[in-house]
C-alpha positions as CSV (number, residue, x, y, z in Angstrom):
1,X,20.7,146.4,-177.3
2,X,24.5,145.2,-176.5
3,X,26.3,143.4,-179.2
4,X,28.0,140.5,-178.1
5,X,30.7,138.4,-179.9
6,X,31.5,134.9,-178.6
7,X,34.7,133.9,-180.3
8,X,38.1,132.4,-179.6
9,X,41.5,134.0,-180.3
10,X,45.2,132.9,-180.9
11,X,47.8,135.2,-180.6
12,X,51.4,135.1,-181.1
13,X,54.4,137.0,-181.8
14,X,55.5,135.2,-185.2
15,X,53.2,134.5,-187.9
16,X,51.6,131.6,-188.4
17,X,52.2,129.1,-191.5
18,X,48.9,127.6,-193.4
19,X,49.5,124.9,-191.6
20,X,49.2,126.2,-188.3
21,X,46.3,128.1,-188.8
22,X,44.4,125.1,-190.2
23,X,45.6,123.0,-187.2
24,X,44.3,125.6,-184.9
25,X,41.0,125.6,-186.3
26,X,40.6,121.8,-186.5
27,X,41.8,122.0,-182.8
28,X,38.8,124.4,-182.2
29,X,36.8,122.3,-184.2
30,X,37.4,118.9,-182.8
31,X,36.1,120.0,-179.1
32,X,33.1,123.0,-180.3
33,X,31.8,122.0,-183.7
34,X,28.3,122.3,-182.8
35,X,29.2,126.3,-181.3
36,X,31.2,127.0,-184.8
37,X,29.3,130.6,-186.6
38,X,27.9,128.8,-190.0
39,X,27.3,131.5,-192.6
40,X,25.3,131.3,-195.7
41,X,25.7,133.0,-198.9
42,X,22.8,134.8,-201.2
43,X,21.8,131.4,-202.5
44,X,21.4,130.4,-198.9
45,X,24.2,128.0,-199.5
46,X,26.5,127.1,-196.3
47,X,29.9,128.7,-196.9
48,X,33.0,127.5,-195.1
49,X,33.8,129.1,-191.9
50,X,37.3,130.8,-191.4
51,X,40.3,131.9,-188.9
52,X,40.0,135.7,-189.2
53,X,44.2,137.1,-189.0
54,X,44.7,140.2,-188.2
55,X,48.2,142.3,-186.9
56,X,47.8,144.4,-184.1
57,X,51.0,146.0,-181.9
58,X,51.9,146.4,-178.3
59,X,54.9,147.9,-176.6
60,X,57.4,144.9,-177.1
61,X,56.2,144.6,-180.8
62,X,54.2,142.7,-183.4
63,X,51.2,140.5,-182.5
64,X,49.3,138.4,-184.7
65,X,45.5,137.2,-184.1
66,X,44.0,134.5,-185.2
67,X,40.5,134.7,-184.3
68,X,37.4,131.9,-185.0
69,X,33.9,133.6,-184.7
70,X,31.4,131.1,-182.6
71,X,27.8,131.1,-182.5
72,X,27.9,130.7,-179.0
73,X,30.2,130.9,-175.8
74,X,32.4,128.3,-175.0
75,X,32.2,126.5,-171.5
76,X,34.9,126.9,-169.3
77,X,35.6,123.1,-169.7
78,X,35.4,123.6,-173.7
79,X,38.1,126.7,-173.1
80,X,40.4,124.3,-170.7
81,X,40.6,121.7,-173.5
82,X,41.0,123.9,-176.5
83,X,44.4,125.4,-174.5
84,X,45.2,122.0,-173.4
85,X,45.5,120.5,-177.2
86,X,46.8,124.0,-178.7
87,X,49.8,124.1,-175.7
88,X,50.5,120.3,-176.4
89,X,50.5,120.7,-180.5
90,X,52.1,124.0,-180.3
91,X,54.9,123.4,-178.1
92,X,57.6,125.6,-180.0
93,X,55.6,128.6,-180.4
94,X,54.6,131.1,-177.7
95,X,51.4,132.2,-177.8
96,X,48.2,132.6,-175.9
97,X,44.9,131.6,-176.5
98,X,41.6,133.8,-175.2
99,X,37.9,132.6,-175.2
100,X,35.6,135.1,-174.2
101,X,32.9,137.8,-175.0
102,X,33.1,141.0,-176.4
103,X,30.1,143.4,-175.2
């Protein structure tokens, strides 16, 4: 049996503040609540969800992820309007977003 990992990913070439990050999530939020990973603790207690940052490196340098783990895949449409809001709140920072599925 495959794996698969529906989740959707912000990476840049400068780090993000708090402030970012949080704005990207409620981004992500605000168009795919409903396909948002909801995790329970022992208790079976719903514990918040969370951006996932992580550094990784290519051959022109330093990237940073930011990474939101979903229960399900996003619809194209979903995708398209996630980028949308991120490229119109983000203007200043380059960066680019992926939506997809990891087998």
């Amino acid at each position: 049996m495959a794996f698969i990992k529906h989740f959707t990913r912000m990476i840049t070439r400068e780090e993000l503040s708090d402030e970012d990050v949080i704005e990207y999530f409620d981004i992500v939020q605000s168009v795919v609540a409903t396909k948002l990973l909801t995790a329970y603790d022992q208790e079976k207690e719903q514990v918040g969800i969370e951006v996932i940052s992580y550094e990784d490196e290519d051959k022109e340098g330093a990237l940073f992820i930011y990474e939101i783990v979903l229960d399900e895949m996003i619809l194209p449409t979903e995708g398209d309007e996630i980028s949308t809001i991120l490229f119109d709140e983000f203007e200043d920072i380059t960066f680019s977003f992926e939506a997809s599925i990891e087998i």
